[in-house]
N, C-alpha and C positions, 0 to 999 in steps of 0.2 A: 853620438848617442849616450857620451857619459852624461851627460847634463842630464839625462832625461831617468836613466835610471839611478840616479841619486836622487831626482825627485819621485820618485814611485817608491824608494826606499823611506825618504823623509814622509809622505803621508802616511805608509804604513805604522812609524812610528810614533807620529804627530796623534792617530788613534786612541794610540792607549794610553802615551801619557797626556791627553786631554781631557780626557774619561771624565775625572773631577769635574770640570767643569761644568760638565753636563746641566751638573743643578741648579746652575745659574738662571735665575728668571730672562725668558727674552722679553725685550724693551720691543711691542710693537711699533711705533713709532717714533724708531731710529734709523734710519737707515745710512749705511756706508757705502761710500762709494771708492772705489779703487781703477786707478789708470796701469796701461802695463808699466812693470819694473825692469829694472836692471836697463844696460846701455845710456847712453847718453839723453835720452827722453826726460820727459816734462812728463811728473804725474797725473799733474791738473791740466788733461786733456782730454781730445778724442771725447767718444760718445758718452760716457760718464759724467766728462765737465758739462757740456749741454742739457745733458740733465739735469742733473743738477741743479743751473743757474735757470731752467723753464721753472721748476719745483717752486725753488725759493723768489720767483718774480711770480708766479699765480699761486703759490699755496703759501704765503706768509704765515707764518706761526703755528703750523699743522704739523710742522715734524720737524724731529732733531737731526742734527745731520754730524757725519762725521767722514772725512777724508784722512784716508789711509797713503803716505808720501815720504817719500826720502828727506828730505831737507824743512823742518816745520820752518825754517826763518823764511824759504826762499816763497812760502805762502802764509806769511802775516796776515795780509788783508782778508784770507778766509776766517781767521777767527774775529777780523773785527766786526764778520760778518754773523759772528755766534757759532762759528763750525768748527768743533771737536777735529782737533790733528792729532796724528795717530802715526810714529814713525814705523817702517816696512821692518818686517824680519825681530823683532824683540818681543822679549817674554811678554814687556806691558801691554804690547798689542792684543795680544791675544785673546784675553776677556772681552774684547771689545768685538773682537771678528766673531765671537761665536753667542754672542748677545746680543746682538743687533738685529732687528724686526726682517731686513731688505737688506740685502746684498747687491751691490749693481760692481758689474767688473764688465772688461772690455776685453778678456781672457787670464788673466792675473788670477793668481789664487784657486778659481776653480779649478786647475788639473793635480793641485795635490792639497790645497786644505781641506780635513775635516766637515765641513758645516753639517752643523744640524738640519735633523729635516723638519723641524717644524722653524725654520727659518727659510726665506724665499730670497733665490741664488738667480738673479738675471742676468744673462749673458746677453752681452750687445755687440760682441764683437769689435774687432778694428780697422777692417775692412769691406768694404759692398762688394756686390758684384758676386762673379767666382771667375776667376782667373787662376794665378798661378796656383798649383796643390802646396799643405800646407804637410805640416809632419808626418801625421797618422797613413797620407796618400803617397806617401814620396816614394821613390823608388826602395832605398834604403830602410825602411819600415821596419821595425822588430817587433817581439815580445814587448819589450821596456812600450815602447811609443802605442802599442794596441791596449797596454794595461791602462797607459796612462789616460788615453782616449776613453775607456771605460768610465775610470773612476770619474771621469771631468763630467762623460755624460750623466753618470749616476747624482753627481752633484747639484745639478743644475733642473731649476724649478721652471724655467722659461730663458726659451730663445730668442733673440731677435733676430729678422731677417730681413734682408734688404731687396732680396729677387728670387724666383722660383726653383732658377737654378742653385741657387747657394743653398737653397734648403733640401732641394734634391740631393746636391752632390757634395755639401760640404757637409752642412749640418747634420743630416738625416746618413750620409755614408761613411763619410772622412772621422766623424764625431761620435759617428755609431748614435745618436742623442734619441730616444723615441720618446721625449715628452713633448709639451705645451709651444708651440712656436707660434709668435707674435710676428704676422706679416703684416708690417710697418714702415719699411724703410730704415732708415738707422736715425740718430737723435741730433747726429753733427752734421746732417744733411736736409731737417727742415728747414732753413735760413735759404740755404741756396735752392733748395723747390721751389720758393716763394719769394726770390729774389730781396730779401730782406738783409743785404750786406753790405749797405751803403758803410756804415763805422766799422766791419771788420777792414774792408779796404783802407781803409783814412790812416785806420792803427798803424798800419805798415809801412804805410807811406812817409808819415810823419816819424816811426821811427831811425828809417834810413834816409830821411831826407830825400824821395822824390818828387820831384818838382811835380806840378799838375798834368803837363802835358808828356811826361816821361811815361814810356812804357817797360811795363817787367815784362821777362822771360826768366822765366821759372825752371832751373836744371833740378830734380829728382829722382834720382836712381834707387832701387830696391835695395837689400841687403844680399850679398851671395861673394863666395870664393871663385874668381873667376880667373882660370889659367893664362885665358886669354885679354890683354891690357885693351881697357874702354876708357879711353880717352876723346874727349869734346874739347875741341878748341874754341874758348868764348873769344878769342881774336877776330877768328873765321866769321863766326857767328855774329858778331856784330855787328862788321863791315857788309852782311849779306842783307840785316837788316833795316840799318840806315843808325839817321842819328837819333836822339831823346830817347835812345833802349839800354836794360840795364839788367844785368847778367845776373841774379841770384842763385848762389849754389846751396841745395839741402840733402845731404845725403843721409841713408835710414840712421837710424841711432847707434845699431852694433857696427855701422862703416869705421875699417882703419886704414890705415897706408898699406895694410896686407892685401887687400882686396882685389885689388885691381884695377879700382873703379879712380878717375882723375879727370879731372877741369884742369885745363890749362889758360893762361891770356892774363894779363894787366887786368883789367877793368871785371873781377870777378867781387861780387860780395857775397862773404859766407852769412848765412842764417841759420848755422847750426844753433844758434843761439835762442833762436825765436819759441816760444814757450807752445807756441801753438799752429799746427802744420795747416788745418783750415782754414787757419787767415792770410797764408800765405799764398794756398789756392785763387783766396776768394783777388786776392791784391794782383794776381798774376795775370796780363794781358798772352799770355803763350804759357806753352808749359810743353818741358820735356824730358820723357822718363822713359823707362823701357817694359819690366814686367811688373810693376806696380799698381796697386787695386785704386791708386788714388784718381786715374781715370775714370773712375766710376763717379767719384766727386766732382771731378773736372767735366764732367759730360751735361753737368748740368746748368753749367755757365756759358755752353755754346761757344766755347770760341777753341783756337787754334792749339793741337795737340799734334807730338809730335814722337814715336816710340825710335830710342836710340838703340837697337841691339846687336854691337857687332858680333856678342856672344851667342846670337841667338842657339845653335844648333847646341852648344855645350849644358846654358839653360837649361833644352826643352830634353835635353838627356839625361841631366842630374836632378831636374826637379817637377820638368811639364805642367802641362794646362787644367783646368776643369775643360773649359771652353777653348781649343784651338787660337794659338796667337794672332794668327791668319784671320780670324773671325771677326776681329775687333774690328772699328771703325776709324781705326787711325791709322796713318801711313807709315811705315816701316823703313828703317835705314838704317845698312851694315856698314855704314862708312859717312865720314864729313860730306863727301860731295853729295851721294844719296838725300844725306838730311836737306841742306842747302839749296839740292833740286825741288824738296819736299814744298818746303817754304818759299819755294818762288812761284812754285804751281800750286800751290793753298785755292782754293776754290770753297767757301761758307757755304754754301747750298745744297754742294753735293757732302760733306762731311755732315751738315747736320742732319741730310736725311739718313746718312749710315747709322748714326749718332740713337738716332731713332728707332729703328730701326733694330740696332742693337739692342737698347732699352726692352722694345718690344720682345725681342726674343728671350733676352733672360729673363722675362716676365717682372719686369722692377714693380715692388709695393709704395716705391718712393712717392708721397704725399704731400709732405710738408706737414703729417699731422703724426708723427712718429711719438713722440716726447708725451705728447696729451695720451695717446691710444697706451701708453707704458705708466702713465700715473693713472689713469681710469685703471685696468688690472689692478695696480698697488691698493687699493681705497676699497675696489670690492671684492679682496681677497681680507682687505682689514675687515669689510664689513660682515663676511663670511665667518671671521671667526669670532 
């Protein structure tokens, strides 16, 4: 919880000596966009980049843009696209974060930057669904994490939300938030509603060389400290699957060798590299993860999912559920064989109607018209003022 109260300390002080700036004219149509920071992550991601890239393919020439990112070389192409880069964490930033018409973030910045309120602060989150609890809910919960929960909700001009429940329990409790929520779905999830991912697949494939008739399986584990070692043998696993399968490992961005978390086997390829987690989804014939919300993205592709949790009970003690683990619609396994057993009795019909089912329960807004319904806002909140 040091992290958390050095930043509830850095906003209070970001406050006053920002003050100045205040006088700064806001540019209403500019808007910046910011992907989360710190960890091993891609800026230019998640619900932001999608944004983003619907904007500047249906509203050519109607607004400035500008991305806020650790490394300006390793996003060239955005500025050959006319988009204003803006390196994280420096003074020269800053005029730019508190001038700018639109703010879009995917949790970054809101829980300790300043913003003005006559600037419009969209949160779109980085995850669907409501699965695991996130800091404000944890057990460990302080002072520091309820302040900081405050100030974020206080910041923020609009929600986005992807299901009933998230807005219940994440947004509206975890977030404390009681403004404006946008039930939409999220903006990295209209492609796959509407089955529109023929070239995210092709992307991945052609980067690591898979043949046409090869299939992925998809290893993705969450972030967490786990006492207890979780280990997957892709040896095991492949031999359960047959041949043309092919092992990609992505663990979260703050994963190290402290974890706990390890893939084992010859024939593993790492994708930590890959700039973008939803095409690695969309590229993935299987996928196997354990408490990760990217299930909720994966449920949309209808195919074979698989929760690896040997930690389960340690998890659901340090961290727990919105929604009961038990609840999902995936099959569960504390061990190689469990999983193995899993994948041999896969059955399509009955998971997608669980699949379903679930959807239904958490009440998903998911559309496929997410991105439109968050630039209609932007235009007549411009036209408002």
């Amino acid at each position: 919880m040091i992290k958390v109260f050095i930043k509830v300390m850095v906003s209070e002080i970001l406050k006053i000596l920002t003050l100045p700036l205040y006088f700064l004219p806001i540019r209403k149509k500019c808007i910046l966009f910011t992907g989360l920071t710190g960890g091993n992550g891609y800026d230019y991601s998640c619900n932001p980049k999608y944004l983003y890239e619907y904007m500047r393919d249906h509203y050519p020439g109607q607004f400035e843009y500008i991305w806020a990112v650790s490394d300006r070389k390793k996003y060239a192409f955005l500025e050959e696209e006319g988009v204003k880069l803006i390196k994280h964490f420096t003074l020269s930033s800053i005029p730019y974060l508190l001038t700018s018409g639109v703010i879009v973030t995917n949790g970054s910045y809101a829980p300790w930057f300043p913003f003005r309120k006559k600037q419009y602060v969209i949160n779109t989150w980085h995850g669907g669904g409501a699965y695991k609890k996130v800091e404000n809910e944890k057990p460990d919960a302080n002072w520091a994490t309820r302040k900081r929960a405050r100030f974020c909700a206080d910041n923020i001009d609009l929600f986005v939300a992807s299901c009933q429940k998230q807005e219940e329990q994440m947004i509206r409790t975890t977030f404390l938030y009681e403004g404006e929520v946008l039930r939409c779905g999220t903006p990295r999830n209209d492609k796959l509603v509407k089955n529109d991912f023929v070239k995210m697949r092709s992307r991945v494939r052609e980067k690591y060389q898979i043949p046409q008739d090869g299939k992925i399986v998809l290893y993705a584990p969450t972030y967490r400290k786990s006492n207890l070692p979780v280990e997957l043998d892709s040896d095991r696993l492949l031999a359960c699957l047959g041949e043309n399968w092919y092992v990609f490992s992505r663990y979260h961005r703050y994963m190290d060798d402290t974890m706990g978390i390890h893939i084992k086997g010859k024939h593993v390829i790492d994708v930590m590299d890959y700039p973008d987690m939803q095409e690695l989804l969309v590229a993935a014939d299987m996928l196997i993860t354990d408490y990760s919300s990217c299930i909720w993205d994966y449920s949309f592709l209808n195919r074979p999912c698989f929760l690896y949790v040997p930690d389960k009970e340690e998890y659901t003690r340090k961290t727990g559920f919105y929604v009961s683990i038990d609840e999902w619609p995936y099959a569960q396994a504390e061990n190689m064989e469990e999983l193995l057993d899993h994948i041999r009795q896969y059955d399509e019909v009955v998971t997608q109607l669980r699949v379903e089912q679930h959807l239904q329960k958490l009440g998903s807004y998911e559309t496929g018209e997410c991105c439109r319904k968050i630039v209609e806002k932007i235009c007549m909140r411009e036209r408002e003022k």
